[in-house]
C-alpha positions in Angstrom: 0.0 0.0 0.0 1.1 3.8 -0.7 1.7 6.2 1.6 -0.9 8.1 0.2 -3.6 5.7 0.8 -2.0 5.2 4.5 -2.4 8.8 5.9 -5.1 9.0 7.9 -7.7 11.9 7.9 -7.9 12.1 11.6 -3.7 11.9 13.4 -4.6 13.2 16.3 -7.4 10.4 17.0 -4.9 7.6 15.4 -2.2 9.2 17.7 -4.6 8.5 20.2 -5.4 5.6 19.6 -1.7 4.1 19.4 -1.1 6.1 22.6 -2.7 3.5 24.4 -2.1 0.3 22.1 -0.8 -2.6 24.3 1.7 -3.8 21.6 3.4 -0.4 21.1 7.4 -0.7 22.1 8.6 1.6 25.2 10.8 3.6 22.9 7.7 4.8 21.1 5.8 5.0 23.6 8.3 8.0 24.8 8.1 9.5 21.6 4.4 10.5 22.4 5.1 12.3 25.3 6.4 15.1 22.5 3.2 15.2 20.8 1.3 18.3 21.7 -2.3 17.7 19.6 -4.3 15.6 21.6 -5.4 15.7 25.3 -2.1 13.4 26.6 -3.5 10.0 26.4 -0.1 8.3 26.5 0.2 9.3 30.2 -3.1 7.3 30.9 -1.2 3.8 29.9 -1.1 1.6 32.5 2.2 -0.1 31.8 4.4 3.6 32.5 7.8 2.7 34.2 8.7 5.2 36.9 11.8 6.5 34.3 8.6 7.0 32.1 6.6 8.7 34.9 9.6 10.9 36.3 10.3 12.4 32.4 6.4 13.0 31.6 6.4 15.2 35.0 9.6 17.3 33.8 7.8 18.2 30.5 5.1 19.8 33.0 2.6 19.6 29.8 -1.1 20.8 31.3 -2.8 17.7 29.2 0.1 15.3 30.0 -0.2 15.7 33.4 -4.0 15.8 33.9 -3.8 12.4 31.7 -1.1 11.4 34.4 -3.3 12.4 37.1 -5.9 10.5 36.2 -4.0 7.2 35.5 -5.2 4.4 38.5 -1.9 2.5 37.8 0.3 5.6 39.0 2.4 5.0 42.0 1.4 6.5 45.8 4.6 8.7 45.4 3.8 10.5 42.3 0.1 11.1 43.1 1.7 12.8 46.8 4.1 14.6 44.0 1.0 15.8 42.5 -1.3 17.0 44.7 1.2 20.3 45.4 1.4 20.4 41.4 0.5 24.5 40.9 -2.5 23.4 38.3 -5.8 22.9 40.1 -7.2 20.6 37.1 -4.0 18.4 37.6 -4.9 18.2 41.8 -8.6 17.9 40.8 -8.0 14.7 38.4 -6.3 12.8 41.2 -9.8 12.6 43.0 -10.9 10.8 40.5 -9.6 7.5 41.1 -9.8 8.2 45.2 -10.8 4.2 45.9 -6.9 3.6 45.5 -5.5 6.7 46.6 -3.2 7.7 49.9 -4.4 9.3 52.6 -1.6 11.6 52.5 -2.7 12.5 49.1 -5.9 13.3 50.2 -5.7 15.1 53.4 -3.2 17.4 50.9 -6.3 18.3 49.2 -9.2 18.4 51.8 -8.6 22.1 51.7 -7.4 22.7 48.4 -7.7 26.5 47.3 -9.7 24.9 43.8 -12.8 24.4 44.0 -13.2 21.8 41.7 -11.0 19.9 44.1 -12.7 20.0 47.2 -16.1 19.3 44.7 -14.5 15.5 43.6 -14.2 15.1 47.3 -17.4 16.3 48.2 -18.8 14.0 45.1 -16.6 11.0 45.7 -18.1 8.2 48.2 -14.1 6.3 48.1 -13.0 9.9 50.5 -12.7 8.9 53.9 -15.7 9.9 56.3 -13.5 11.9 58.3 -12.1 14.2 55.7 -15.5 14.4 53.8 -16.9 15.4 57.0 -15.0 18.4 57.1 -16.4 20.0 54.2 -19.6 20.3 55.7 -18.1 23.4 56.8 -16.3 24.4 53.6 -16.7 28.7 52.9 -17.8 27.6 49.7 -21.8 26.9 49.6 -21.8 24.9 46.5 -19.0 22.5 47.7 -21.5 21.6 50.7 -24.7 21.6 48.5 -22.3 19.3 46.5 -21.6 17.4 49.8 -25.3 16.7 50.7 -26.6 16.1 47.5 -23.4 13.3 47.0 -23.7 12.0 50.7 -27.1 11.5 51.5 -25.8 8.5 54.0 -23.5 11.2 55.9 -23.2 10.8 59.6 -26.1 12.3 61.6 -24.2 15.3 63.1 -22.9 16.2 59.2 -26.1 16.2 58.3 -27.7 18.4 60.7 -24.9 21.1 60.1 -26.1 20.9 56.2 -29.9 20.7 57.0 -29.7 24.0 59.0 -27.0 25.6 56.5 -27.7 29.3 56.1 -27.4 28.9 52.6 -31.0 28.1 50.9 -29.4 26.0 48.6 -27.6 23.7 50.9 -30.4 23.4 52.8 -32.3 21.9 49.5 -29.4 19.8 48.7 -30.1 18.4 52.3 -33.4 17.8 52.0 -34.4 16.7 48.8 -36.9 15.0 46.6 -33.3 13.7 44.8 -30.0 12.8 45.5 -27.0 11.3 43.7 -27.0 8.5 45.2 -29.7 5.5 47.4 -31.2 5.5 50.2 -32.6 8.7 50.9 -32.2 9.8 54.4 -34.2 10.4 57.0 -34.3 13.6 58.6 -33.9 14.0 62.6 -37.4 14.2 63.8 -36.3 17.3 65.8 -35.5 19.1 62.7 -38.8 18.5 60.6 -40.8 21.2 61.9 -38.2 23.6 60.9 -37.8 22.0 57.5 -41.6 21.4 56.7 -41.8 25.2 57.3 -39.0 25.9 55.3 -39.7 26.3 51.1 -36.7 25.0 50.3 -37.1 21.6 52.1 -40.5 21.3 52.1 -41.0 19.3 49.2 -38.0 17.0 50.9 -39.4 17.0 54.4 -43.0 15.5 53.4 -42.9 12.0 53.2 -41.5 12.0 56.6 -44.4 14.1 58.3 -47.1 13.2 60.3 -50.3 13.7 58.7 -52.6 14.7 60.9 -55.6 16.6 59.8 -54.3 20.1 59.6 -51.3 19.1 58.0 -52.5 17.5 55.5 -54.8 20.6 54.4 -52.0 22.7 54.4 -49.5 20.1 52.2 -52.3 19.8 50.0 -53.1 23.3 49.6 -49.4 24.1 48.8 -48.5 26.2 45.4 -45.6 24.5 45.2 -46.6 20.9 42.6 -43.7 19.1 44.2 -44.8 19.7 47.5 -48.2 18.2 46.4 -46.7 15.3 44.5 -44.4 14.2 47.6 -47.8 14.4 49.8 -49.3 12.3 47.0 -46.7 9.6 47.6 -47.2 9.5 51.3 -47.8 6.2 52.8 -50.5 7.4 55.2 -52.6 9.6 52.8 -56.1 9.0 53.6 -58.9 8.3 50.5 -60.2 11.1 50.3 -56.9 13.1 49.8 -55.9 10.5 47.4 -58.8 11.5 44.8 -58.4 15.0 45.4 -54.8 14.8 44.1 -55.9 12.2 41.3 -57.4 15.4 39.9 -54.9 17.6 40.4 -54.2 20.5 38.0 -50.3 19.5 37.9 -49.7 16.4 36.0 -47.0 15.6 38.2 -48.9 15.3 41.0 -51.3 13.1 39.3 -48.4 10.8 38.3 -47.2 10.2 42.1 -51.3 8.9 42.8 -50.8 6.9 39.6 -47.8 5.0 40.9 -49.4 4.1 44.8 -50.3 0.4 45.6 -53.2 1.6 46.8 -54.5 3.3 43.8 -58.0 1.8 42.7 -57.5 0.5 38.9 -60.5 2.6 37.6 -58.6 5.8 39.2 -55.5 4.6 37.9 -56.6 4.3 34.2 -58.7 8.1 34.7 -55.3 9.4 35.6 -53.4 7.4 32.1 -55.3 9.1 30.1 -55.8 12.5 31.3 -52.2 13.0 31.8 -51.8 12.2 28.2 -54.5 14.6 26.9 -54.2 17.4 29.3 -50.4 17.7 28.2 -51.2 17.1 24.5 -53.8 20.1 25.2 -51.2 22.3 27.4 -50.2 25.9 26.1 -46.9 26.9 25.9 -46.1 29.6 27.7 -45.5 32.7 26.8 -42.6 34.8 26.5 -43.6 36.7 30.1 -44.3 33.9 31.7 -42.4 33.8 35.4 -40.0 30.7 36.3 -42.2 28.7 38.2 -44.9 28.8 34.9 -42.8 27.6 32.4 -41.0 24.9 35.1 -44.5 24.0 35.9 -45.2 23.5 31.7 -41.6 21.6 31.7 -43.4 19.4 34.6 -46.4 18.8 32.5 -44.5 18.2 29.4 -42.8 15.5 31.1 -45.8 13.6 32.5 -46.3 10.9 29.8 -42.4 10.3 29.8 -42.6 9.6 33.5 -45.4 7.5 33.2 -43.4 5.2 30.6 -40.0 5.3 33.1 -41.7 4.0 36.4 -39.6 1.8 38.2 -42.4 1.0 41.1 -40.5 -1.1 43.8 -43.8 -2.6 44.5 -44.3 -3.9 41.7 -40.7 -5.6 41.1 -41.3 -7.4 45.1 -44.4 -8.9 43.0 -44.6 -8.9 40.0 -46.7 -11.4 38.3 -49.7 -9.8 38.9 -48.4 -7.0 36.3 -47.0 -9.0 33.6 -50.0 -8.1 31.6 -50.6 -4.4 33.3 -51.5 -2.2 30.5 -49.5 0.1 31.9 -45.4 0.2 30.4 -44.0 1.5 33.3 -46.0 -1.4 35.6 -44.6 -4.6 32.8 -41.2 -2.9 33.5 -41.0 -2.7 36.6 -41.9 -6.7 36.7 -39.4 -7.4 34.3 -36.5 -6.2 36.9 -37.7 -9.2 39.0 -35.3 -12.1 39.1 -38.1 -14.2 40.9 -40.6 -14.7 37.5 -40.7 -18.0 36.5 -39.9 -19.1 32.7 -43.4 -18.5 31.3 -44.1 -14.6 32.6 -40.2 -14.1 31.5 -41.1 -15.8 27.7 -43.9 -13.0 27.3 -41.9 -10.0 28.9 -39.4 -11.0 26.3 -41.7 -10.6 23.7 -43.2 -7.7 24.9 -44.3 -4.8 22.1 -42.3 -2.6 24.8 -39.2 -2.2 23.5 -38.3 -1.1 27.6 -39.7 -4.2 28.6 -38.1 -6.8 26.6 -34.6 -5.4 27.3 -35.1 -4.5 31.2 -36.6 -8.5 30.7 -33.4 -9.8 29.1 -30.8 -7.5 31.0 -32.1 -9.1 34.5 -32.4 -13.0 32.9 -29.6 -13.2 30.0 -29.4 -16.9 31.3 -32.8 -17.5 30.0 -33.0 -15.6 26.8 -33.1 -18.4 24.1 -30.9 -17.3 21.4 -33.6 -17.6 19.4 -35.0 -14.5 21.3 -31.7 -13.1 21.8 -31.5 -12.7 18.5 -34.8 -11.4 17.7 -34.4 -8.9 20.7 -31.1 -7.1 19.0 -32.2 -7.1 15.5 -35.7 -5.1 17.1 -33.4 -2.6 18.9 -33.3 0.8 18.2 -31.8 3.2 20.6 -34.0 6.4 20.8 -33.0 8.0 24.0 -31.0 8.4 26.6 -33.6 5.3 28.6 -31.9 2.2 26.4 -28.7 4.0 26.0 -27.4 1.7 28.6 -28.1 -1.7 26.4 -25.2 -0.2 23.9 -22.4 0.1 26.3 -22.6 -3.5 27.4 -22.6 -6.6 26.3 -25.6 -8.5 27.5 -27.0 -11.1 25.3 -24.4 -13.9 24.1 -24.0 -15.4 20.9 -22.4 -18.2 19.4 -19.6 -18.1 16.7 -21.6 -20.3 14.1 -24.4 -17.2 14.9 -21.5 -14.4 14.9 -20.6 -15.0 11.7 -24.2 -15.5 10.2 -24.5 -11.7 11.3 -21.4 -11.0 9.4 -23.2 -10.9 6.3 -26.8 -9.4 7.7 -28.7 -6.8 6.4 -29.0 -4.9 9.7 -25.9 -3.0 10.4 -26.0 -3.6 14.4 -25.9 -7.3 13.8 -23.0 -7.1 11.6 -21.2 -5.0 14.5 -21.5 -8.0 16.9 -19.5 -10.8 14.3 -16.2 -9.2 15.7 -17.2 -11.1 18.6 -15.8 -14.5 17.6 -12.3 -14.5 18.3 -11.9 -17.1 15.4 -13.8 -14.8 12.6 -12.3 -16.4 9.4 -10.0 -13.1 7.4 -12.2 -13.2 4.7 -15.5 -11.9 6.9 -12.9 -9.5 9.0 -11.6 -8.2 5.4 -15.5 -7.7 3.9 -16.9 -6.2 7.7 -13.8 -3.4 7.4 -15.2 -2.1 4.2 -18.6 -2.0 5.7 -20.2 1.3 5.1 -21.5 1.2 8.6 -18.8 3.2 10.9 -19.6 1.4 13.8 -19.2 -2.2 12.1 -15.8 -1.2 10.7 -14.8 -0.1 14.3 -15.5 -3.4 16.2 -13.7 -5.1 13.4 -10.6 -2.7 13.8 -8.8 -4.7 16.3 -9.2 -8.5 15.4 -6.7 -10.1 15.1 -7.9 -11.8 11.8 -8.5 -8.8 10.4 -5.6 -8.4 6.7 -2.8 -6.0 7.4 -4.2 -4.3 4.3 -7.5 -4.0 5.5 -6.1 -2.3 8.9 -4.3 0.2 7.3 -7.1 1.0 5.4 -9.2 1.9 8.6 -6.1 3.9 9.8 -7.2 6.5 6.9 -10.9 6.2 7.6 -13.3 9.1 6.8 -14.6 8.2 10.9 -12.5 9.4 13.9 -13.6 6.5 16.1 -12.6 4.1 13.3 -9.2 5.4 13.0 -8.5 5.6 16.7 -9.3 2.1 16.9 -7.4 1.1 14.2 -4.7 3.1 15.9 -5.2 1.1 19.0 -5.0 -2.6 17.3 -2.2 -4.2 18.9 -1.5 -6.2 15.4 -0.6 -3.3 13.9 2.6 -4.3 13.0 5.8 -2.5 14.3 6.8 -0.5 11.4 3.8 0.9 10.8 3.8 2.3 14.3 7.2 3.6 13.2 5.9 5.7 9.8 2.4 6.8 11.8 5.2 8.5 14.2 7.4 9.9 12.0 4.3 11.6 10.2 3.6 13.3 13.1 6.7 14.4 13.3 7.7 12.6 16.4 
């Protein structure tokens, strides 16, 4: 081949990708740490010797070292090194991987004049109780909202301080209708008067408040639709306030009734459909409309969506009496059992829910026939950010005798999956790397079947994630490595 037809369209993403290729020699490898047009990938490789280490932290490159930074593999005495490094991204990407870190390293940056810093420890659940306690009482108020939005499980006394923060939005970070991460927590019953009367926790504080009849009159009378939609998911709401919020003018009000056990079926099906026609029928708002309008409009936008998304714990604790629910959200919800027995499992597989069948398959693989596995890929079609998940994991198996069948199918996702087989005869790698599918001709990039010819073909293809994966194959062989390197003028 010429070295025309070699040069790829996209260096810097085939730099990229041989920056972290497995096969490429050591004295190569150190010839990246000269190349200034990516984002320092090479110092992310997890087989750097300390010689390698010590030289990438004399260049004192920004991208090198943030790459550096964030590298699990990288010895206790260079993170230490790092953490008094003068750039505050550099300091901040050592929090990343805190699970493995020193504690040297991270009482270093407990008080760390960045922000984003002190945020990754705020965030991260692998920083040690004691130091993360300590930024309860950070100067900054968004690294403790950060704090008690990420630690919802914080010690009692850490909580308190943020629940009675004089800063509105910690206070809402501490008592919230979300948080980053499950369980909720339960506020100290001492402090729920203060928080039910606050408008910032309200909304948080409810489900934990004693409904006695006044109380409930005043919840229910509330302006604020998230206030009324956690009342609508208290445990002890009575009948009677249970109808009146079936009806209410916020649809997501009415979609909190929808999801209770204790929801009559006729109600249940009166709130379906209205929350479909009243936010077909909603207006936009106008162009003067305040904040709370237009979130209110955003609210009812969403209804029908949230409707669909239920996960209702109920219903997964048993769920074969909602196998055939008409509602999505209900069949999904059964389908994240692992108790179902092979029948109810056979029709949530085959469900026209395209939700269903995968939420089905990803909690049974074992029992998905392949037969139905099959069926099940060559029916998907991601849409949204809801079965985004079933393309960045491997959860339905196939066979090699099946793998290459797909090798020749019409549907481009199926052809993807033939790279599988680790045995893929060279003349199927050869056809699925001139694919015009960019995501077929990436799996293919690294087989090890795959013609030389072929390979440096996808090294010069018009797709950037092609050519970094062609970049990374480690059978790229070693000369080639050698002419991508001297192109970039390394």
């Amino acid at each position: 081949m010429d070295a025309d037809a070699l040069t790829p369209v996209h260096l810097d993403k085939v730099m990229d990708g041989l920056a972290m290729n497995p096969a490429l020699p050591a004295s190569m490898v150190r010839r990246l740490f000269a190349w200034r047009r990516g984002m320092g990938k090479v110092a992310e490789r997890p087989d750097l010797t300390e010689d390698m280490i010590v030289e990438i932290i004399a260049i004192d490159d920004h991208w090198l070292l943030h790459s550096l930074a964030l590298n699990d593999r990288l010895p206790d005495r260079f993170r230490i090194r790092l953490a008094s490094h003068r750039d505050g991204a550099v300091r901040a990407a050592l929090v990343i991987h805190a699970a493995t870190a020193p504690r040297e390293m991270l009482e270093q940056l407990i008080e760390d004049p960045d922000r984003r810093v002190r945020e990754y420890l705020a965030r991260g659940h692998h920083t040690p109780s004691d130091l993360r306690a300590r930024l309860a009482a950070d100067p900054d108020p968004e690294i403790r909202a950060a704090l008690a939005k990420h630690w919802p499980q914080a010690p009692e006394a850490v909580r308190r301080i943020l629940l009675t923060d004089p800063e509105a939005k910690v206070r809402a970070a501490a008592c919230s209708t979300y948080y980053a991460h499950l369980p909720h927590p339960i506020p100290p019953s001492d402090l729920l008067p203060a928080l039910l009367a606050d408008p910032v926790t309200r909304a948080g504080a409810v489900i934990h408040a004693v409904l006695d009849a006044d109380t409930l009159r005043w919840l229910a009378a509330d302006p604020d639709s998230e206030v009324r939609a956690e009342l609508a998911r208290h445990p002890d709401l009575p009948p009677s306030a249970r109808e009146a919020l079936a009806v209410d003018p916020a649809l997501n009000v009415r979609v909190k009734v929808f999801a209770r056990p204790d929801t009559p079926e006729d109600m249940r099906a009166q709130i379906h459909a209205s929350v479909h026609e009243l936010s077909r029928s909603t207006a936009d708002p106008g162009e003067d409309a305040d904040d709370e309008t237009v979130l209110q409009w955003i609210r009812n936008e969403f209804a029908p969506t949230e409707l669909r998304i239920l996960r209702l714990g109920w219903v997964t604790a048993d769920p074969l009496p909602h196998i055939d629910s008409p509602y999505v959200g209900f069949r999904a919800s059964a389908a994240a059992s692992k108790a179902l027995p092979p029948n109810a499992v056979a029709r949530l597989l085959d469900d026209d829910e395209e939700m269903v069948r995968l939420t089905m398959a990803h909690t049974a693989p074992h029992m998905v026939d392949l037969a139905t596995a099959e069926s099940i890929e060559r029916r998907y079609r991601r849409r949204n950010k809801s079965t985004f998940w079933w393309d960045q994991e491997e959860v339905l198996t196939f066979p090699p005798a099946t793998l290459r069948r797909f090798a020749t199918d019409p549907e481009p996702r199926l052809r993807s999956f033939a790279p599988r087989d680790p045995n893929l005869p060279s003349e199927l790698a050869e056809k699925l790397a001139a694919d015009p599918e960019a995501r077929v001709r990436r799996a293919v990039a690294p087989h090890p079947n795959l013609p030389l010819q072929s390979l440096l073909r996808l090294l010069a293809d018009s797709s950037e994630r092609v050519a970094e994966a062609a970049g990374a194959s480690p059978f790229l062989p070693g000369e080639h490595m050698e002419w991508l390197l001297n192109r970039a003028g390394l």
